[in-house]
BAFI-3210 file (N, C-alpha, C; in Angstrom, 3 decimals, decimal comma, padded with zeros to 6 digits):
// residues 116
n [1|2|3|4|5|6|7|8|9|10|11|12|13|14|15|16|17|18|19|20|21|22|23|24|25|26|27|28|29|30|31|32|33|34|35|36|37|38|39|40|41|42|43|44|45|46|47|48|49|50|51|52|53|54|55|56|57|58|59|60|61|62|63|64|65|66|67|68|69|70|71|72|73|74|75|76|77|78|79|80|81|82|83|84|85|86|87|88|89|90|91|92|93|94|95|96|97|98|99|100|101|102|103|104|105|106|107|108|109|110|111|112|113|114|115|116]
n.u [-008,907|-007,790|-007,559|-006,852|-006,022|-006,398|-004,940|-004,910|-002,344|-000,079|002,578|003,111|005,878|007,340|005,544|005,348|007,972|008,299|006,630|007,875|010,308|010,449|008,441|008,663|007,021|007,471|007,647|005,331|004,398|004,948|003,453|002,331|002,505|001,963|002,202|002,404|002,131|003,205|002,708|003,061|000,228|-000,944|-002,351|-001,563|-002,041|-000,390|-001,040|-000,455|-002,164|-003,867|-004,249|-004,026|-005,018|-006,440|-008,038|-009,624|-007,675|-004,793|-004,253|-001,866|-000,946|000,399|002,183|002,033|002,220|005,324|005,780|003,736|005,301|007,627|007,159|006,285|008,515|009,745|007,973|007,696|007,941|005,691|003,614|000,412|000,155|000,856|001,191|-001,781|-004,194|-007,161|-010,030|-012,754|-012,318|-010,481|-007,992|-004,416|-002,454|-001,721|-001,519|-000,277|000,928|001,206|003,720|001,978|-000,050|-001,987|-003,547|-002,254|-002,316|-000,902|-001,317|-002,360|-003,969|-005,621|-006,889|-007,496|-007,542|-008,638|-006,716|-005,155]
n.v [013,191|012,470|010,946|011,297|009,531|009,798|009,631|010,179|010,410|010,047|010,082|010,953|011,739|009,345|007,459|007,745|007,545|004,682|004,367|004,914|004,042|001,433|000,004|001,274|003,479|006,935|010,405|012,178|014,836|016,975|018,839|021,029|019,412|017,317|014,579|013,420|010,264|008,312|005,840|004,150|004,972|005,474|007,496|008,558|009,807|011,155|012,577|014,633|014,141|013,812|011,267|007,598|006,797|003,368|002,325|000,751|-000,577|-000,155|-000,786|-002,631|-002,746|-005,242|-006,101|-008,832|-012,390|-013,016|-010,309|-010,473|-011,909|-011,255|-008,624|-010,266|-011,596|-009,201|-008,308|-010,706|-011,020|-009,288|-010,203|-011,457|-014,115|-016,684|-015,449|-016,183|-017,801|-015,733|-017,159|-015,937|-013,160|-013,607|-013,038|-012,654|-012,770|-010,882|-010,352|-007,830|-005,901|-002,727|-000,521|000,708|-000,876|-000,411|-002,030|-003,467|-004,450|-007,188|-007,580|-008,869|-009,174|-012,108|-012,265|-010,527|-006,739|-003,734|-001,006|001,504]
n.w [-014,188|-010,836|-007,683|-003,853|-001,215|002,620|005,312|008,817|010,641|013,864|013,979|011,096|009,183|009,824|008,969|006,129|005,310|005,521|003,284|001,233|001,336|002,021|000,588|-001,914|-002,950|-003,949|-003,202|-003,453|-003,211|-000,900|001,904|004,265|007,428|006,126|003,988|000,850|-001,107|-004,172|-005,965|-008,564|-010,212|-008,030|-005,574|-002,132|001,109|004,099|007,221|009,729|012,693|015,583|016,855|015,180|012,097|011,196|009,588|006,688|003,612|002,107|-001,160|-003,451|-006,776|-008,849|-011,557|-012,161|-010,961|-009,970|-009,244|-007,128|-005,132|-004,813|-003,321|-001,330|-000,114|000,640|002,850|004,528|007,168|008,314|006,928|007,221|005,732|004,033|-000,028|-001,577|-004,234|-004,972|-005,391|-006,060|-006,323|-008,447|-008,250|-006,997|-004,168|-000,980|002,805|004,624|007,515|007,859|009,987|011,341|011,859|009,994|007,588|004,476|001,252|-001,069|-004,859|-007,604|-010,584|-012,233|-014,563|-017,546|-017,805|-018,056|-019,112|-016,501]
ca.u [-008,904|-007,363|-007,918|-005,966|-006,884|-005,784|-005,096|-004,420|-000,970|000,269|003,681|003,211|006,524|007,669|004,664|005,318|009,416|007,866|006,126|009,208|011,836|010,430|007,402|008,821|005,989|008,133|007,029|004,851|003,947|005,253|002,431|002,409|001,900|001,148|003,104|001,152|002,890|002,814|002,943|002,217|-001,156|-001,793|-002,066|-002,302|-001,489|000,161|-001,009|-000,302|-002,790|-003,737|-004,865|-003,482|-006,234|-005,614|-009,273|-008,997|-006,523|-003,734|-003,906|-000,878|-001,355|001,527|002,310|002,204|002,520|006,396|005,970|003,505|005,850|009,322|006,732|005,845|009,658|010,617|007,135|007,142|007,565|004,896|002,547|-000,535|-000,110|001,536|000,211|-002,781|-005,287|-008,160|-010,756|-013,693|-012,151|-009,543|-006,422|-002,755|-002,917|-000,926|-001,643|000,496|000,220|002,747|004,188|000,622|-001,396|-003,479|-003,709|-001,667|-002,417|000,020|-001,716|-002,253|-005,093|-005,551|-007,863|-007,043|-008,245|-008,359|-005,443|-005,867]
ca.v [013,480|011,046|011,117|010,435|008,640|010,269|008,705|010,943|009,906|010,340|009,840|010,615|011,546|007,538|006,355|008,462|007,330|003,377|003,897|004,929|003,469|-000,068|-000,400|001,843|004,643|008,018|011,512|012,848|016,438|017,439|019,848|021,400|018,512|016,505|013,961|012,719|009,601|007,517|004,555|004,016|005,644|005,245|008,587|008,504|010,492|010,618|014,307|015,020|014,006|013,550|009,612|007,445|005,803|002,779|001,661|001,106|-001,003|000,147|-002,144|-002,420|-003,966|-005,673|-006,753|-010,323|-013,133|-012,548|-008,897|-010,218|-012,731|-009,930|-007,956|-011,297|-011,820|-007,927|-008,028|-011,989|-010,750|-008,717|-010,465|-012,081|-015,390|-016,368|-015,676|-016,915|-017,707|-015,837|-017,872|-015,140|-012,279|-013,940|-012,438|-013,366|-011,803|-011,215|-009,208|-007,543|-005,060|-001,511|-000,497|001,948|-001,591|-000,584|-003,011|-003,476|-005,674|-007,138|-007,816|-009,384|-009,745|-013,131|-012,091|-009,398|-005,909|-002,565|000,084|002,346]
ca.w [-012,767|-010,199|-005,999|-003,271|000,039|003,336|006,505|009,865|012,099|014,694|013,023|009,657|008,324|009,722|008,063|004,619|004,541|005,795|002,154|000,173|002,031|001,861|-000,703|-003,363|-003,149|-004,489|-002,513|-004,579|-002,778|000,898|002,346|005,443|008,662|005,309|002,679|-000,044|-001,731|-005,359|-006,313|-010,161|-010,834|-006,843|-004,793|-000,882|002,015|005,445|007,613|011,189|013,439|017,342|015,956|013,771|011,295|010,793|008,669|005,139|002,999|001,203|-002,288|-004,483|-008,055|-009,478|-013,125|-012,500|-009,504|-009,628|-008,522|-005,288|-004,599|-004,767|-001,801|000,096|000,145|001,463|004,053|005,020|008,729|008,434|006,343|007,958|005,584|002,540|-001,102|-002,290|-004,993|-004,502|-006,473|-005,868|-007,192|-009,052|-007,689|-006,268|-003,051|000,040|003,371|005,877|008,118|008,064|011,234|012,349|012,220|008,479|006,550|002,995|000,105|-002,683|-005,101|-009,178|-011,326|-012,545|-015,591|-018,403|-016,851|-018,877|-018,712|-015,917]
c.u [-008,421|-007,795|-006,680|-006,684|-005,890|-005,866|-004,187|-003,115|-000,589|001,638|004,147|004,502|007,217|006,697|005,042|007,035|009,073|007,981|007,438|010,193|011,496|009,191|007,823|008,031|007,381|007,200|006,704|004,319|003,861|004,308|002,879|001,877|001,611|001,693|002,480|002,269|002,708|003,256|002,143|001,339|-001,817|-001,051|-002,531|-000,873|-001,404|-000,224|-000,716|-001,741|-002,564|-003,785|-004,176|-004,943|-005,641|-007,232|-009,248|-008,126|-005,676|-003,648|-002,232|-000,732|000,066|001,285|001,545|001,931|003,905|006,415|004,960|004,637|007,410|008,381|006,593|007,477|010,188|009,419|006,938|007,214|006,754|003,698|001,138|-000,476|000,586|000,909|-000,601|-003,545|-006,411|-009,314|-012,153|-013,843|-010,750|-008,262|-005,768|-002,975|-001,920|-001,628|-001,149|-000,002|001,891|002,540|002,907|-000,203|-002,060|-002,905|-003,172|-001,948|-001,875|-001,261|-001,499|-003,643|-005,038|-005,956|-006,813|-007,667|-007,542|-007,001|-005,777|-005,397]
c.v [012,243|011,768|010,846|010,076|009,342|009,651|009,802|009,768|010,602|010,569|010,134|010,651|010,372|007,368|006,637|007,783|005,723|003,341|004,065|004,167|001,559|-000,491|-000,173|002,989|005,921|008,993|012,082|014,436|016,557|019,025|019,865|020,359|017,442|016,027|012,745|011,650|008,869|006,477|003,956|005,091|005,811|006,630|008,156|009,231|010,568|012,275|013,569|014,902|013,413|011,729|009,188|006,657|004,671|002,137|001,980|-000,439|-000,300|-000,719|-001,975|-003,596|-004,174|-006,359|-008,419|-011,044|-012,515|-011,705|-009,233|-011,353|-012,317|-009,080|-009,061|-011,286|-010,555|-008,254|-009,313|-011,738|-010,088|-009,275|-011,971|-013,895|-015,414|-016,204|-016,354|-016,877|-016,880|-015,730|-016,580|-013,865|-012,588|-012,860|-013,459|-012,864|-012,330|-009,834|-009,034|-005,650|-003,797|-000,849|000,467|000,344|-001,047|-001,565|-002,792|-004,694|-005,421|-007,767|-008,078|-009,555|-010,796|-013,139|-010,508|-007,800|-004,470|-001,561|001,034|003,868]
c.w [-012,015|-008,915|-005,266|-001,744|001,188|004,681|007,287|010,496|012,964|014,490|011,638|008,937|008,403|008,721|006,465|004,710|004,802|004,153|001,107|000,563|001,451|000,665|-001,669|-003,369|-003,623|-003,597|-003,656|-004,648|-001,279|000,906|003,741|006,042|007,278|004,327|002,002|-001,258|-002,975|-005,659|-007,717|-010,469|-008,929|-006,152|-003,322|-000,225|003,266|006,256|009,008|011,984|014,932|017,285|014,976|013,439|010,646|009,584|007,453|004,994|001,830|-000,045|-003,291|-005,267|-008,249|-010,862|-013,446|-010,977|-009,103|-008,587|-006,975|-004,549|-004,089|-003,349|-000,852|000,531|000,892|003,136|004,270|006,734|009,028|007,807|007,450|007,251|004,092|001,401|-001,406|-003,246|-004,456|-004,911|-006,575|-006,719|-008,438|-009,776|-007,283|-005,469|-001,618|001,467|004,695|005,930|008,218|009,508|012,290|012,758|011,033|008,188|005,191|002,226|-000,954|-003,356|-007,003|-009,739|-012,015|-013,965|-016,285|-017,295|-018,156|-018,457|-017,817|-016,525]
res [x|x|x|x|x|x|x|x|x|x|x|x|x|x|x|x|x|x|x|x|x|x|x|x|x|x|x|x|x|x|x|x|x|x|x|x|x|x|x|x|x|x|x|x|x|x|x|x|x|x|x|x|x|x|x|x|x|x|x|x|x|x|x|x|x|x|x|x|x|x|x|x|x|x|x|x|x|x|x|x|x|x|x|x|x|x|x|x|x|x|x|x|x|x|x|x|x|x|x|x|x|x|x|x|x|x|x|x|x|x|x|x|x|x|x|x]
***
């Protein structure tokens, strides 16, 4: 079984071609008022709403540092600060914001981590 995470817009089919156009996400199932996108193993979705939601973060794992450092380089005008260590949870980590105002995180695991 997998999930997916849904966030109301005001905009959604901008926000849903934002995610393909510039992250990479692929359309993974156009619904009525509603476009649900993928990214690896990651499901989430964009519907038609009076509101956009912007609460939450968006995470996106990457292979390695490389791969957050290939997103800091496409979202450095958008990103709140450049990559960092982050000794706590021991990640790579980056975070910018997509054009509604949520919140997105690149991201790496520093440590081994099981297959999802």
């Amino acid at each position: 079984m997998s999930g997916i995470v849904f966030f109301g817009c005001e905009d959604y089919e901008a926000t849903a071609s934002f995610y393909v156009d510039e992250v990479g996400a692929e359309v993974w199932l156009e619904q009525t008022a509603c476009t649900i996108c993928k990214y690896d193993n990651f499901l989430f979705g964009f519907c038609a709403s009076d509101e956009t939601e912007t609460e939450g973060v968006l995470t996106f794992v990457t292979e390695d540092r490389a791969g957050v450092d290939e997103f800091y380089e496409r979202f450095a005008d958008r990103a709140r600060s450049e990559p960092v260590v982050n000794d706590e949870f021991d990640v790579y980590q980056f975070f910018a914001d997509d054009p509604d105002g949520r919140t997105m995180e690149f991201q790496t695991f520093l440590h081994d981590t099981d297959p999802v």
